[in-house]
Each structure stands twice: as C-alpha cells, then as structure tokens.
Steps between C-alpha positions, in 0.01 A plus 500: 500500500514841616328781286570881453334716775202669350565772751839763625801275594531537897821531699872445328552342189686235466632262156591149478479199264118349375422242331421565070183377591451846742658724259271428194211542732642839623566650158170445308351617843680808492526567117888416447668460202565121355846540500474467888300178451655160568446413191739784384748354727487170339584699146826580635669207604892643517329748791479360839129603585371607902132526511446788805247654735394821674334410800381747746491490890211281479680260327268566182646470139490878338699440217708249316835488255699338276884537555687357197876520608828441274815422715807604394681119408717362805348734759216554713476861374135554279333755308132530657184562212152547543376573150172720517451432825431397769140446540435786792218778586689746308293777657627390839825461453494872325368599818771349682774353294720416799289271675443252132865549346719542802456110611547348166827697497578343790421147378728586213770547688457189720484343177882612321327756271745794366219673310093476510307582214136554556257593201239752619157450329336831636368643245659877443328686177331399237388592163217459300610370137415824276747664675752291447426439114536853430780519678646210321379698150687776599851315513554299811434282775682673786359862526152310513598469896516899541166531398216574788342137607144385513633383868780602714530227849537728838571111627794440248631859606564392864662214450722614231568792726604254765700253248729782450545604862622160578734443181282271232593569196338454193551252263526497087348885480577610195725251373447348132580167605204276676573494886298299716126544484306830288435813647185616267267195392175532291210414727157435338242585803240275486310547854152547510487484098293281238693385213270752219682780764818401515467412100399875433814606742717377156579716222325533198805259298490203814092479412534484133791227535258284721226557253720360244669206658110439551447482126832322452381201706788554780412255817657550813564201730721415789743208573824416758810377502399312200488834276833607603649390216284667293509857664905458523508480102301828472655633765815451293411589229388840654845530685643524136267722360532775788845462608510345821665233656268182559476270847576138436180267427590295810398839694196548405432084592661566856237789562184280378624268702553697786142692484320169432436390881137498440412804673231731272646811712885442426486394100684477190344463131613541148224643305512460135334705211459259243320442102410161436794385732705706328668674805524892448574645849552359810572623884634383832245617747498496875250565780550578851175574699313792374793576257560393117837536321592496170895339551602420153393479117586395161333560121506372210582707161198288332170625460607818689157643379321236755557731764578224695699667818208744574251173490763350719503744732117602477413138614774518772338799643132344475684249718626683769157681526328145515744392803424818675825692434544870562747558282700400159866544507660536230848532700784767419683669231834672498435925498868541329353354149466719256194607283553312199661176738330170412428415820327885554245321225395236779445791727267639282352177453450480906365860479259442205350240778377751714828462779573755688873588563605391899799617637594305817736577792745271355787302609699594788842360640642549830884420507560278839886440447690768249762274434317153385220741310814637302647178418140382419441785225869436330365173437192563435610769236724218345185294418296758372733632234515126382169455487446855353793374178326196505162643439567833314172671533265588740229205687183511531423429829650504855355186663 
C-alpha cells in the first residue's frame, strides 16, 4: 500500500482514484477529519462516494480525499463535496495552493461536476474560552468574533487570500440556518497534558459537578451499536426539551455500523453515564487518529443533580488522553444564537470544559457550470424549506 511521503512532494501533482483502504491510512497519517474517512462514506449511502489521491512526481501519496457527489436525477451532471477535507499538508498547499487544488478541479470536471465544495480545516483564529463567556454575558454570540484572538493563522491568510482571487466563495457565513459543516468548534487541547492538568483547565462549576456525580455513584461505561437504542431515546428526549429537530434512530445504527470495521484508529462508541443501570446521559463518540469528537448527545430530566453529562464527558476525555489523542472536539455551534438561546447553554457547557473557540477556513464552493449550479440551488432551496416546516426549530448538529 502506498504511504504519505514523510518529506516535500516532488515534481507535479497529480489526483486520481485509491482504494478506502489508502485513504484511511492517509487521513489519520495526516490528521484529517473523520468525515473524510471511509467509514463516513459508508454513513451516506444516497452519495456516490470517490476515495482520491495527491501523488507527487515521484509517484508518492501526499494526501488523500473523500468526494461524496449527488447527481442531479436523469443526468450525468453532480454536485462535488469534500466535507472538512481533504486530508492534505495544509501548510503546503498555503504555500502554493495551485499546485494541490488546481488538479482536483480538473478531476472534477472530467468527472460532470457543476460545483466543488471543499471544507478547509486550516485553522484561522482562535479563542481562549474566558473571552468568549464574557462576551456571551454581555449579550451575544456574534461580536465575540471582533474581539482580538489568542491566535491569528498567517497560513489561513494566504490561502483565503488566494480562494478569493480565484472565485471560492464561502459557504453558510452568517446564515441562521445549519449549512454544511461548522465554522467555530470547541477544541479541548490535550497535547503534552496529564489528566490533573487538563482537569484544572475546567472551571470552578465543571469540577464541583464531577465531584458530585462522584458522590452520586454515576459510572461511566462504553458500548456499540447495541446502545443505540438507548442513546436515541435520550437523544429524543433532549431534541424535545431544547427545540431541535432529531435524526432518525436508524442513523445513528448506520454510523456504528459504518465506524465498526475494527480499526482502534477509525472508531465509533456510545458512552453512557449511568446509576445503577439507570441510564442518565449518553454520547455518540468518534475517533480518528490523534483526534476525539464529541458527535451527538442526549439527557435525561431524572436525577439531573447526578451530574451525569460532565462524568460523561470527563471519562470521554480520560479516554482520548489514554489512546494518545491531542485533542477533544467538541465540534461547532451556530454564532447567530442568541444569549439566552438554549442551545448557547451547551456552548457554555463546551466552554466550562476548558475548549477553546476554533474558527476554521471553512467551506468553499467553486461554481464549474452557472447554469446546472442554479438549477441545483432552486432545488435544493425547495427541500430545505420543507425540511425547515417540517422541523420548526433550529438542530443541533451539522453532521
């Protein structure tokens, strides 16, 4: 199987098809996201999935992708998405965006797209959490952004700089509806630090709740596919509670599935916070090399003085440090909420952790053929204000 090059790419770039085998390889080597995992692919079975490859003049693999693609019906016309990704050395392609993006445009092309859609995971600013909490106090979520950050990414300033030049536009800034993947996510760091560190990294309220689901006897343990059932009641019953519209159960069992190959790198596991069996909390987790994410969670009303979520979640991070993981994320939130929003409340709770606000490049689309991209938003816009009636509030999450 070929591997990543451990050193510069040589000579032209070129992309073509791998095998899923190549591309999970390539994106826990290079730090991708899991939705550009195969098994991420095999979540989304109405997408017609194209595991791809940079390789350089060497004929060395420097990269890897996931293209999920959606046809328009009756024609060979398709709208081109790699969600967070791909799996590249973003500081390379920064460097020299041309060389990396210019031949997957050109595979598009060969292959009917109209539009591409690229997520860029470069990380752009970012924010440690006081700052944001005040801000928050103060009245709001969005003039958080205009405050100075902790870090501000020369790297995600040249390629933005080029994105514009060359006419990709941004996707979902600003909007109050969920498009495609988050822009900001909550990112727990957890490199080079014990558990008593990153435990002292949590505000004063997260200690005292772990303390007490302590003294409550909450017990944290993990299952599969077997707990989905389980997690999708809580889940639900969360849904209801804070005013979002719920994924079907048979979801959640086609992503266990799908992240149960048997690889420790590229996992899936429901954790549950539990009281004598009594189930309090419990969470969808997924791991993708030296990454940990938080996907999805449901509590309980009962015993809500157990604590159980921040045991949960405590026990989750103890995890990832075990497995050698760099960092806990605790994925996205929408910046249009406002201060007294119920979902600002799981911010807070994602804050209270010690996560640091991470604003990413974003997603991108390049527009291949005006006149199918066109036709592809009027439908598009169709099915969203149906699903928006249908759901009459805001979701939780964008996966």
């Amino acid at each position: 199987m070929d591997q990543p090059a451990a050193t510069a790419p040589t000579g032209p770039l070129t992309v073509r098809p791998i095998t899923s085998e190549q591309l999970g390889e390539t994106v826990v080597d290079l730090g991708g996201s899991f939705l550009q995992t195969p098994a991420w692919g095999r979540t989304k079975p109405g997408w017609r999935r194209t595991p791809l490859g940079w390789f350089d003049g060497s004929g060395a693999l420097v990269g890897a992708g996931l293209v999920l693609s959606r046809n328009i019906p009756r024609l060979k016309r398709s709208f081109a998405y790699l969600p967070e990704g791909p799996a590249l050395p973003w500081e390379a392609v920064a460097a020299d965006p041309s060389a990396w993006l210019d031949p997957l445009v050109g595979w598009a092309k060969q292959d009917g797209a109209f539009a591409l859609r690229l997520g860029f995971p470069v990380i752009s600013r970012r924010w440690a959490p006081d700052a944001v909490k005040k801000q928050i106090g103060e009245g709001g979520l969005m003039s958080f952004t205009e405050l100075p950050p902790d870090l501000d990414n020369p790297v995600a300033r040249r390629l933005e700089e080029w994105l514009e030049e060359r006419s990709w536009q941004p996707i979902g800034w600003g909007n109050t509806a969920a498009v495609g993947q988050p822009r900001y996510v909550c990112v727990v760091d957890l490199k080079g630090r014990s558990a008593d560190e990153v435990l002292k990294g949590m505000n004063q309220q997260w200690r005292r709740n772990i303390k007490k689901a302590t003294k409550a006897g909450v017990e944290v343990r993990t299952t599969g596919l077997d707990g989905v059932a389980t997690f999708h009641e809580l889940y639900a019953e969360t849904a209801e509670r804070d005013h979002f519209f719920p994924r079907a159960k048979s979801y959640f069992e086609q992503m266990m599935r799908a992240f149960g190959a048997g690889d420790d790198r590229i996992s899936a596991h429901i954790y549950e916070a539990h009281v004598d069996g009594d189930v309090l909390a419990s969470a969808l987790m997924v791991r993708v090399g030296d990454m940990f994410s938080y996907l999805y969670g449901g509590s309980t009303s009962r015993n809500r003085e157990a604590r159980a979520s921040n045991a949960l979640q405590w026990q989750a991070i103890q995890d990832a440090l075990e497995a050698g993981c760099t960092a806990y994320d605790f994925r996205g939130f929408n910046t249009s909420l406002g201060a007294t929003e119920p979902l600002t409340g799981l911010l807070l709770f994602k804050l209270g952790a010690g996560a640091d606000v991470v604003e990413h490049v974003g997603e991108r689309e390049l527009v291949l053929s005006r006149f199918w991209h066109t036709a592809f938003e009027k439908a598009m816009a169709v099915r969203v204000a149906i699903n928006n009636r249908r759901a009459g509030a805001n979701t939780e999450s964008e996966v």
